[in-house]
C-alpha positions, 0 to 999 in steps of 0.5 A: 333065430328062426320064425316060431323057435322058442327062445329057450330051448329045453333040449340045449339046455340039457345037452349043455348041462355040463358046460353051463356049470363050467361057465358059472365056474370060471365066472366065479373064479375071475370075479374073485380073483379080481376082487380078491386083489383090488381088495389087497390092493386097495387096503395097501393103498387107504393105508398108504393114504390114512397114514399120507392124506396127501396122497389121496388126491394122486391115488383117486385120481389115477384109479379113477383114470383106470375106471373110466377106460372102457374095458374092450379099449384097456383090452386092447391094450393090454393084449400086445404085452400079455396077450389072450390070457388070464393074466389080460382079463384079470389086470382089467377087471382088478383096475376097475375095482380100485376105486370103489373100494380105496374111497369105500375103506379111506371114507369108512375109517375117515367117517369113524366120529372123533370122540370115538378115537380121542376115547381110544387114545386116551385109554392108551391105544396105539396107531395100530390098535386104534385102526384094527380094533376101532376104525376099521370095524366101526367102518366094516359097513361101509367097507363091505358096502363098497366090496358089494359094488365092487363085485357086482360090477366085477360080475358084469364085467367078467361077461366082456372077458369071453372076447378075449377067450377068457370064458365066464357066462360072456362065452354064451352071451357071445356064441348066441349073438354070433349065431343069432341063437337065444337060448344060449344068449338068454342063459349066459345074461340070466345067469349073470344076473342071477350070480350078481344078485346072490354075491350081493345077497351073500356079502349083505348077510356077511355085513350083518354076521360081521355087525350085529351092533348094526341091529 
C-alpha cells in the first residue's frame, strides 16, 4: 500500500464484482458442508452416547483433541494423504465442529426435566417416541444454540482454507496480505464478518419458527 491510497478502492471493487460474489459463493458452500456433516456426525454419536453414557468420556475426549489442533497444523497433516483438496478443507473444518455440537445435542436432551419423561413413559411412549416427539424438541434450543456457534466458527474458520487453494472470502484476506493491498484484505475480512453475523441471525430466527412455546 502506497502513502495517500485509500484503503478501499471503489474502481477494485467494481472490476471484481464478479469474483466477489464467487467467493461469497465457495465461502458458503465449505461452511455448509462441514457443518452439514459435523451435524450428522454429531447426532450419530449423542445417540451413541444417550443410549451408552459410558462413551461420553471417550467421545468428548478425542473431538475435544481434534478441536484443539491448530487448523494450519491439522492442514498439514492431512495434505500428505489428500492433498490441496476439498476433501483436506473439509476434514478440517467438520473436526472442529464436533465438539460443540455432541455436547450441544447430549446436554440439550440430558437437561429435558425428569418428570417430563416419567409423563411420557407412562402415557405409553416408546425409547424412540420419547426422543423424537419429547427430548429432542424440548432440546431444539440448545441444539440450534450449539449449531449457531458451530457455524460461526466454521465461517472464521473457512478463511484459513485459501492456504491450501481452497478459496472462500480467506483468498482475499490472502492476496491483499501477500501484495500489501487493502482493499481486497478489507473486503475478504468484511464480508466474513459480515456472512457470520447474518448465518447466526438466520439460525436464531429458524430457533424461534421451530419454538414458539419459547415466547
Amino acid at each position: 500500500m502506497t502513502p495517500g491510497e485509500p484503503l478501499i478502492r471503489p474502481d477494485w471493487l467494481l472490476s471484481h464484482a464478479g469474483d466477489i460474489g464467487q467467493r461469497v459463493g465457495e465461502h458458503l458452500e465449505l461452511t455448509g458442508l462441514a457443518v452439514g456433516i459435523g451435524l450428522m456426525i454429531s447426532f450419530v454419536l449423542s445417540l451413541w452416547i444417550l443410549r451408552e453414557p459410558r462413551t461420553f468420556a471417550p467421545i468428548i475426549s478425542v473431538t475435544g483433541i481434534l478441536y484443539t489442533i491448530p487448523s494450519l497444523a491439522l492442514f498439514a497433516l492431512l495434505i500428505p494423504f489428500t492433498g490441496l483438496s476439498i476433501v483436506t478443507a473439509e476434514i478440517g473444518l467438520v473436526s472442529y465442529t464436533l465438539l460443540i455440537l455432541v455436547r450441544g445435542i447430549v446436554g440439550g436432551v440430558r437437561a429435558v426435566p425428569a418428570e417430563v419423561r416419567e409423563a411420557a413413559v407412562g402415557m405409553g411412549y416408546t425409547n424412540g417416541r420419547l426422543l423424537w416427539e419429547v427430548e429432542l424438541p424440548l432440546a431444539t434450543v440448545v441444539i440450534v444454540a450449539a449449531v449457531r456457534v458451530a457455524t460461526v466458527t466454521t465461517i472464521g474458520l473457512t478463511t484459513v482454507t485459501a492456504l491450501i487453494g481452497q478459496g472462500g472470502l480467506g483468498f482475499f484476506i490472502l492476496d491483499g496480505i501477500q501484495r500489501l493491498f487493502s482493499t481486497p484484505l478489507i473486503v475478504g475480512a468484511a464480508l466474513s464478518i459480515g456472512l457470520a453475523v447474518a448465518a447466526d441471525a438466520a439460525l436464531l430466527l429458524i430457533q424461534r419458527w421451530l419454538t414458539p412455546w419459547t415466547r
